[in-house]
C-alpha positions, 0 to 999 in steps of 0.5 A: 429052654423049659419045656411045657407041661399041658394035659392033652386030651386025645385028638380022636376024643369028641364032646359026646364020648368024654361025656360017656366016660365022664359018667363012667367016673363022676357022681353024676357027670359033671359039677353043675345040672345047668351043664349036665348035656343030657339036658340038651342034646348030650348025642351031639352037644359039645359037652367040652370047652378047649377055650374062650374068648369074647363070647366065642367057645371052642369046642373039643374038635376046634369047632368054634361057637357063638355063645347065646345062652348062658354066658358061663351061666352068668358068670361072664357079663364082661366077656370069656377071657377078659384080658383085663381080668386074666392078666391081674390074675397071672400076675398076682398067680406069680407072686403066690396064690396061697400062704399062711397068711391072708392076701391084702386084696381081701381087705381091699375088695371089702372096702369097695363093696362096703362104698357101694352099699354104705348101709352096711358094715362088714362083710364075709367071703366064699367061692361059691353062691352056695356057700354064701346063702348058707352063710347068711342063713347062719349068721341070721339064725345065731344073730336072731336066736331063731331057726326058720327061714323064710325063701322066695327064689333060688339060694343053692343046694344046701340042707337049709334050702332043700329042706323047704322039700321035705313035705312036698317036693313041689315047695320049690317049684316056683323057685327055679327047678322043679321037683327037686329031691330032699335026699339025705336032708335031715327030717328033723328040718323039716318047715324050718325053711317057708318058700312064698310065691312072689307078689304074693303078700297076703301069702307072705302076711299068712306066714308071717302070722302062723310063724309069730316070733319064729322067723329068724330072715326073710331071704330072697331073689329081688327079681328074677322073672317078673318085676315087682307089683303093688309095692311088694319089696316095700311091704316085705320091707316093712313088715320085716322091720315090725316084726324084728326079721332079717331082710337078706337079699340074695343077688347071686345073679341078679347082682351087676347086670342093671345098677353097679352093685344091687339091683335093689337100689332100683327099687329103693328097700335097703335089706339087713344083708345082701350076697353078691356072686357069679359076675362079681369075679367074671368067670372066677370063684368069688362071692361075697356077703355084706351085713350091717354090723351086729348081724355080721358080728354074730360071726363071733357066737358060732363056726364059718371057716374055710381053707380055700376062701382066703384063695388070692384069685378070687379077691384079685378078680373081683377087684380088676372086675369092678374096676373094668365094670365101673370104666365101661358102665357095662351094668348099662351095656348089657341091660341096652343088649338084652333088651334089643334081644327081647324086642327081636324075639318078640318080633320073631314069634309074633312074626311066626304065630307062636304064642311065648311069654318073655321073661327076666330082667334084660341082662338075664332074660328067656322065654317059653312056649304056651304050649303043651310042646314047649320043651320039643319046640326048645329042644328043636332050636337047640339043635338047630341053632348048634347046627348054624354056629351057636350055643343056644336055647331060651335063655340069653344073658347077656354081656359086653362081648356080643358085639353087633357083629354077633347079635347081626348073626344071632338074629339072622341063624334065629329067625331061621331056626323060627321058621323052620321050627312054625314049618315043622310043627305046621306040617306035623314034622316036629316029632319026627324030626325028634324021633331021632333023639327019642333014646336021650334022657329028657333033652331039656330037663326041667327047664321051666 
C-alpha cells in the first residue's frame, strides 16, 4: 500500500494565531482584502478553512459553519465541494493537468459560451476577473487606436483601473471600495480611465462630450446595487454605437445568478464584449472574455500571453458547472433564495425600528444602516452570529446548497442577533460591548 502525503497543520494552531505568523511572512497576509480577518473580528474569526461541503465551512478546530455571506466570494453559487464538479476535475487531473499542448476543453467551453451569446464570435481565457478586465481594456484600445477608458463598477486591481485614482483617491468611491491607493501606478496614466456614477446619464453625455473621439470602451457593471432607471443601459447603448465606442460589460459577478449567461439579456442591450468570471468555474480559476470578431482579433496587433491560462482545470470546471447549472435552472434557484432573505430582513428590521437600506440583485444581496454606527452595528452581528454557528455579516449571496434547513437556522440565530444588537444600542451597551476589540484595525474596513 502507497502512503499518503498531506501537509498537517499543528493541532494546537487556531485561525487567529496563523494569521499572526501569516503576516510575519505574506505581503499583506493573505490574497484577497475580502478575507483579510482584520476586516472583521481577526481576535476570533476563523481565518482558516480545513474543508467545505454544501455551505458548511470547518474551521481549522474542526469547528463547523454555516456560510451566509459570501459563498467563496461568489465563486460558489452551486455549492462548496459540487461533487459534479470535483470529480470532472479528478478525473480530468489524472490524465494530465498540463502539457505542451492545449486541453481540447478550451475549444469545447468556447463553443458553448459562444450559443449562449450568438452575438459574439470569439472568445479569450484567464484564471482571474482581474486578468480579464485588463484583457478587455487591451483588446479595446489596440482595436480603437485610442487610450481612455470609460468605468462605472469594479474591474480589479490593475494600473488601467486604479489609474481613475491618481487625481483624487475618491474617484472610485462609488464603485466598491473606498479610497483605494493608486501607489505605484504610473502618473503618466493619469484620466486615462473616466468612473460615471450609475444612472447618471447626463453625467455620462458630459464625458463623453469632453473626451470627443478619445474614448476607445465604455466598460462597466450591468447591475450591482441598484437597478437601472430611465433607460439608462439603453442610452449608454446608443450613444456608445453613435459615437463608434466599445460597449464591454463586466459580468464577473453578476454573471449566472439571474439568466444563464448575462444578466444583460434582462435588460435587452447587447454590448461589444462582455466577461464572464467567479460562478462560471464554481469555486475554480476560470474566466472568460467574449467579443464580436474584429474586436477580439485585434489580438493579432498586440501581446496577451500567459502559461497557466491554458490549465486543464479551469475549462474542465466550467464545462461540468454549466452543464449542473443548466440541469437544475440554479440562475432560478438562488435568484427565489435571496429574495426570501431580502423579505426576512426587511421584515426583521422593520420588526426592530432600525432603519437599513437593502441592496444588490437577489442572488448577491447586503444591506446597511442608516446610521452614523452602521460599521459598530455590523461588526456586533459578526460577532454574534460566528458565536450562534455562522459566517456571517451584511452581505448574502446566495447558492443552491442553502437548503431550507439552513436558512430555517439562519433566520432563527438572525432574528436573535437583531434583538439582541436594538437591546444593546437602546440601553447604550454597544460600545461597551466593542470596547473589548477597541485594539483591532478597523473590524469591517471599508465595507460600504
Amino acid at each position: 500500500m502507497k502512503k499518503k502525503y498531506s501537509y498537517k497543520i499543528s493541532n494546537k494552531i487556531t485561525g487567529p494565531k496563523l494569521w499572526l505568523r501569516a503576516k510575519k511572512t505574506i505581503a499583506g497576509g493573505n490574497m484577497l482584502l475580502t478575507k483579510n480577518p482584520d476586516r472583521y473580528l481577526s481576535e476570533y474569526w476563523p481565518t482558516y478553512f480545513s474543508k467545505t461541503k454544501g455551505c458548511k465551512i470547518w474551521d481549522l478546530d474542526s469547528n463547523t459553519f454555516l456560510d451566509f455571506s459570501y459563498m467563496g466570494v461568489g465563486t460558489n453559487s452551486l455549492g462548496y465541494s459540487r461533487h459534479e464538479v470535483d470529480e470532472e476535475v479528478i478525473n480530468h487531473i489524472k490524465l494530465g493537468n498540463m502539457s505542451s499542448l492545449n486541453a481540447p476543453e478550451e475549444v469545447l467551453l468556447s463553443e458553448q459560451l459562444l450559443k449562449l451569446n450568438p452575438w459574439a464570435d470569439k472568445v479569450r481565457y484567464t484564471r482571474s476577473g482581474g486578468e480579464a478586465n485588463a484583457v478587455a481594456v487591451r483588446l479595446a484600445r489596440t482595436y480603437q487606436k485610442k487610450d481612455k477608458i470609460m468605468i462605472c463598477g469594479y474591474h480589479g486591481w490593475h494600473d488601467w483601473y486604479i489609474a481613475a485614482n491618481i487625481d483624487s483617491k475618491n474617484n472610485l468611491d462609488e464603485s466598491l471600495i473606498k479610497g483605494l491607493n493608486p501607489g505605484g501606478v504610473p502618473k503618466e496614466l493619469m484620466r486615462t480611465t473616466i468612473p460615471f456614477k450609475y444612472n447618471d446619464i447626463d453625467t455620462f453625455k458630459k464625458i463623453i462630450k469632453n473626451n470627443k473621439g478619445q474614448i476607445a470602451a465604455v466598460k462597466m457593471e450591468v447591475v450591482r446595487n441598484i437597478e437601472p432607471s430611465d433607460d439608462f443601459l439603453k442610452k449608454i447603448r446608443e450613444i456608445t454605437i453613435k459615437e463608434k465606442i466599445i460597449l464591454i460589460f463586466d459580468e464577473c459577478t453578476s454573471g449566472f445568478r439571474e439568466k444563464f449567461g448575462g444578466i444583460y439579456s434582462k435588460y435587452n442591450v447587447t454590448p461589444d464584449m462582455i466577461i464572464y468570471g467567479k460562478a462560471l468555474g464554481n469555486g475554480y480559476a476560470i474566466n472568460a472574455i467574449l467579443g464580436k470578431g474584429d474586436i477580439m482579433n485585434s489580438i493579432n496587433q498586440t501581446f496577451i500571453s500567459s502559461t497557466f491560462w491554458t490549465e486543464r482545470i479551469g475549462y474542465v470546471a466550467a464545462l461540468a458547472t454549466l452543464k449542473t447549472m443548466k440541469k437544475e435552472k440554479s440562475w432560478k434557484k438562488i435568484t427565489d433564495i435571496g429574495k426570501n432573505i431580502r423579505n426576512f430582513w426587511s421584515t426583521i428590521f422593520s420588526k426592530y425600528e432600525l432603519d437599513v437600506n437593502i441592496q444588490g440583485i437577489p442572488a448577491l444581496s447586503n444591506f446597511f444602516f442608516k446610521h452614523k454606527d452602521n460599521k459598530k452595528y455590523i461588526q456586533y452581528i459578526c460577532k454574534e452570529m460566528l458565536e450562534k454557528g455562522f459566517i456571517s455579516n451584511n452581505v448574502f449571496y446566495s447558492s443552491t446548497a442553502h437548503d431550507n434547513k439552513s436558512v430555517e437556522k439562519y433566520t432563527k440565530a438572525f432574528n436573535n442577533t437583531i434583538f439582541d444588537l436594538k437591546e444593546a444600542i437602546d440601553s447604550k451597551r454597544l460600545d461597551k460591548y466593542l470596547k473589548k476589540f477597541s485594539k483591532q484595525k478597523e473590524f469591517i474596513g471599508r465595507l460600504n
